[in-house]
N, C-alpha and C positions, 0 to 999 in steps of 0.2 A: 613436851613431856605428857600434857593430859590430853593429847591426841592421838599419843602411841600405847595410852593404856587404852583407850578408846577400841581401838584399833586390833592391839598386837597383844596388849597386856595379860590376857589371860591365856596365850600361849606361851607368852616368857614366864609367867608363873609354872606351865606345864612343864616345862622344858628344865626351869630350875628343882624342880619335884621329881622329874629322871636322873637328874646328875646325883640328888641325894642318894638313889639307890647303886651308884658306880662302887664297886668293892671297894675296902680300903688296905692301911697295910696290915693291920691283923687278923683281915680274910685271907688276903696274902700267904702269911706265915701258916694260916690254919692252912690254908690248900700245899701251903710244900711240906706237910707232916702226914699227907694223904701217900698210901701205900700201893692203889691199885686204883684203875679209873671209877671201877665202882664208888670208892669214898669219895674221888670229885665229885661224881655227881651226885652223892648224896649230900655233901656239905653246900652245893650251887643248887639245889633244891631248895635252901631257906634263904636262898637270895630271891634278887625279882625275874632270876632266868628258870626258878621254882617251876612255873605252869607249864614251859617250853621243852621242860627236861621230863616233867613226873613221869610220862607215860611211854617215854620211850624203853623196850627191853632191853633186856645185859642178852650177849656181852655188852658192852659200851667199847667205844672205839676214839679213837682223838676227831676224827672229821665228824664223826657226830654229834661229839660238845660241841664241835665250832660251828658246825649247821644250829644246831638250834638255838647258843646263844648268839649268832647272827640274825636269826628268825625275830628274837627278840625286838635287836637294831632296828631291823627292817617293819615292826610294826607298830614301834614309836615313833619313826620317819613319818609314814604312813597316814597315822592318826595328827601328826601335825600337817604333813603337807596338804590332806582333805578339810582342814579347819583353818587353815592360811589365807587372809585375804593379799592385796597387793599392795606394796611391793615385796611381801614376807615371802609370799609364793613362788615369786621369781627367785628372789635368793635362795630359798630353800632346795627349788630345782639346779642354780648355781653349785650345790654345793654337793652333788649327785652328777655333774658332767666330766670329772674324771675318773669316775667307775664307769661310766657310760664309753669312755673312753677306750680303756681297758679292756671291756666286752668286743667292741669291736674290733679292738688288734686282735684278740682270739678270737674273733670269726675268720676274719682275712688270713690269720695263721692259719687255721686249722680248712680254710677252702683252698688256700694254697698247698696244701698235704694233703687235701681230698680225705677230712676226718666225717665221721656220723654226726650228724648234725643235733641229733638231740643229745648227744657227748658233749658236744659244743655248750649247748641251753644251759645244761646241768652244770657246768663249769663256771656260769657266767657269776658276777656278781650279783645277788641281786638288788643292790641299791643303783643298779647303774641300768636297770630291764625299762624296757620302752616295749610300748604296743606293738611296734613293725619289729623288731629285733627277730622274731620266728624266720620273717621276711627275706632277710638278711643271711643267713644262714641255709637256704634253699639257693640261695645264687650259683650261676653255671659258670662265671669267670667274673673276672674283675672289673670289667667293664659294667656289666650286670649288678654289681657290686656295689660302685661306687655311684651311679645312680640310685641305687635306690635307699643308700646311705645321704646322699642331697636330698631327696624326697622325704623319706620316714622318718628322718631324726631331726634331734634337734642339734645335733653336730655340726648340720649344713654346713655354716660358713665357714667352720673350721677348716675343713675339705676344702671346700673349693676357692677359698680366697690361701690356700696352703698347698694342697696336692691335687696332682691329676690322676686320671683311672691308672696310666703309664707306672706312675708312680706307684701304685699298691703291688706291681707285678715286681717294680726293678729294685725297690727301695727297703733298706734293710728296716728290720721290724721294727726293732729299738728307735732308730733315727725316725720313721712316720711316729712311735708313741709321743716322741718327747716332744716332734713338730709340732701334734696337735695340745700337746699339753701347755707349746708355749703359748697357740692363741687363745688355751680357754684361759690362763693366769691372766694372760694381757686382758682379755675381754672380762673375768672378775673384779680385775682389779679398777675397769672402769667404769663397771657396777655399782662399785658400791660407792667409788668416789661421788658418781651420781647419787645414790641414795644419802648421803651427806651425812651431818649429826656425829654422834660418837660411833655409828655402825661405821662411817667412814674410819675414824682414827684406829678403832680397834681392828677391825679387818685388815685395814694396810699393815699394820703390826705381822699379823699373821700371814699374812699372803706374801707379804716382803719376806720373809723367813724361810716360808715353800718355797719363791721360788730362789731364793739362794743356796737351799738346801741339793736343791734338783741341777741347781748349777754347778756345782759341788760333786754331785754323782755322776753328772753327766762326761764332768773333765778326769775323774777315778776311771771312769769307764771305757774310758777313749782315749787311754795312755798306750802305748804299743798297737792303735789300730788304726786302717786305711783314712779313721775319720780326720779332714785339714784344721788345720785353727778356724779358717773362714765358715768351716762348716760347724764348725763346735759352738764357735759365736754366733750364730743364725741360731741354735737350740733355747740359749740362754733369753728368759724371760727382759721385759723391757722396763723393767722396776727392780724395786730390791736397794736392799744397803748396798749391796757391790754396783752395781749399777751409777757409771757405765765403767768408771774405772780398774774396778776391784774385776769386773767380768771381762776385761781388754785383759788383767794378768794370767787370769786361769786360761784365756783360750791358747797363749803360748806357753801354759808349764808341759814339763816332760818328765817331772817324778812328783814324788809326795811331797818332797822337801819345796820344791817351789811351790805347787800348793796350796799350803800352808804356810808360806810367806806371804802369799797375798792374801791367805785366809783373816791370818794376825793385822793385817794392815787395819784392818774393820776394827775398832772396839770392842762390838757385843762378842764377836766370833774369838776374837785374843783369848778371853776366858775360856772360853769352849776348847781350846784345843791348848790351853796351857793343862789342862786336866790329862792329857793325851801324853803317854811315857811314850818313850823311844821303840821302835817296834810296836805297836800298840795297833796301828791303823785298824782294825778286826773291832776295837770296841767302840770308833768312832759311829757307826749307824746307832748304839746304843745312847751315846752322849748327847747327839741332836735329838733323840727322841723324847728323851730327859730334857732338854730344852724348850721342844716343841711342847711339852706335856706343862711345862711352867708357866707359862704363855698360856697354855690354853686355861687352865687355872685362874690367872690373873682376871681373864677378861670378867669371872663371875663378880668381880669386886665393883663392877660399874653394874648400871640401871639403864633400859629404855633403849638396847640395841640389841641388833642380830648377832653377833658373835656368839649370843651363848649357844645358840642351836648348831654352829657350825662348830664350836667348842665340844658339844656335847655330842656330837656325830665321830668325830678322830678322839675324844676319851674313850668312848664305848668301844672304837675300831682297837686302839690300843690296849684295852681292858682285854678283847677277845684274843688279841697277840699271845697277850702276857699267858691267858687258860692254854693257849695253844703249846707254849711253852713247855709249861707245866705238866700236861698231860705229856706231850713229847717225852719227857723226863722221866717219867714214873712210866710210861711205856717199856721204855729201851732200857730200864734201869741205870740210868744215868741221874741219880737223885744228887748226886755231888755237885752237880752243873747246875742246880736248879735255880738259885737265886743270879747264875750270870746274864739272863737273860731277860728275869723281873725287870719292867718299867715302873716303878710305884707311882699310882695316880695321885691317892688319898691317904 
């Protein structure tokens, strides 16, 4: 305990000083009585996205609010990652390699369509940018590609103890995202179990949840498609509540209703999806997000571990969800729909 304030202490106090300024619900409610995007961003002016927003001119536009209170995101990551010693540093980069992820499916998509490549940059995420990423995006085929994706990144081993060059050409996009997503879960998750203490307990919480969540999507998403069960079960991480039995049922369901037979088998998940009416499937992305948002919540209730920062990185992602929302709404005048898509954090 007096080694990680030592240590780590006055970043967790930083990091708990950011979450104070995450909206709450009565920013909420003010932002869905706004008329026009002009009033977001005047009412997100007296928030802490204030400095990121003042100087931009009207019109205002939805991807606009989301660039710059993403801008925000990305320069409170920033200012912790460069004042991180270790092992805070590593995790903190742990917790930035599935946006890095995701950059790369959309370089390889868009070199496989022969897109512009600064099209590409400007798409990317930016909590997921690495120094070689320009690199990457200059390539002439995929073989080119995926060397210098082993090289520049820090994805390495994902690649290549997972796919080969062969494979970026032949292999559907979706099936390489989630391949890589299952070794970085697998390889977080024995991160932190390394890093031990209550970062272990509390991280396993959360990262068990991803990836049953992803297991979840992955078998919604490959209902009626070429993908086998053998191959559906290769996507599924190698932890988790389902794990390994609850992940042996979804790799043979064939509708929603099985499922969510095996969904219910779990305990935490029974609740979750007793909440769920008949036809409903549509609001289930919203109900795990609601769950993952409780969870992320909870973990501020302990002392002297890393979860807040990885806490405080998906409230903020989900906080910019929710403006996205919102603005969406008040765009297309669709102000009726406005609260169906609110996540409330706070």
């Amino acid at each position: 305990m007096c080694l990680f304030n030592v240590k780590d202490g006055f970043l967790e106090a930083v990091v708990r000083g950011y979450k104070l300024g995450l909206l709450t619900t009565a920013d909420y409610n003010n932002l869905c009585q706004c008329e026009t995007l002009e009033d977001i961003k005047l009412y997100l002016t007296g928030t802490d996205y204030g400095p990121f927003l003042a100087n931009e001119p009207s019109p205002m536009h939805t991807t606009t609010l989301v660039d710059c209170c993403t801008r925000k995101l990305v320069a409170d990551w920033r200012y912790l990652r460069e004042n991180a010693g270790e092992p805070l540093g590593r995790f903190l980069d742990y917790c930035t390699y599935g946006h890095m992820i995701d950059n790369v499916v959309l370089i390889v998509t868009g070199t496989l369509h022969e897109r512009d490549v600064q099209e590409l940059l400007e798409k990317c995420n930016p909590l997921g940018m690495f120094d070689a990423i320009a690199s990457l995006a200059v390539a002439q085929n995929m073989r080119d590609l995926y060397r210098l994706v082993l090289v520049d990144t820090p994805l390495a081993p994902y690649f290549s103890d997972n796919l080969t060059s062969e494979d970026l050409d032949e292999m559907n996009i979706e099936v390489m995202r989630n391949t890589l997503y299952k070794a970085y879960l697998d390889d977080f998750a024995a991160f932190v179990h390394r890093v031990g203490g209550t970062t272990a307990g509390v991280m396993s919480e959360l990262l068990s949840f991803e990836a049953d969540r992803r297991a979840l999507n992955i078998t919604l998403n490959s209902i009626g498609t070429e993908l086998t069960r053998d191959d559906r079960r290769k996507l599924y991480a190698n932890f988790g509540l389902l794990y390994p039995h609850g992940q042996a049922e979804l790799a043979v369901a064939e509708d929603f209703d099985q499922i969510r037979t095996a969904m219910e088998k779990c305990q935490p998940y029974q609740s979750i999806f007793s909440r769920l009416g008949l036809g409903e499937t549509q609001m289930l992305d919203k109900i795990l997000y609601e769950e993952e948002v409780r969870q992320l919540i909870n973990t501020y209730e302990q002392q002297f571990h890393y979860g807040v920062f990885y806490a405080y990185m998906r409230l903020r992602e989900q906080e910019i969800r929710n403006i996205m929302w919102i603005a969406e709404c008040v765009a297309q005048d669709q102000k009726n729909r406005v609260q169906d898509g609110i996540v409330f954090t706070f």
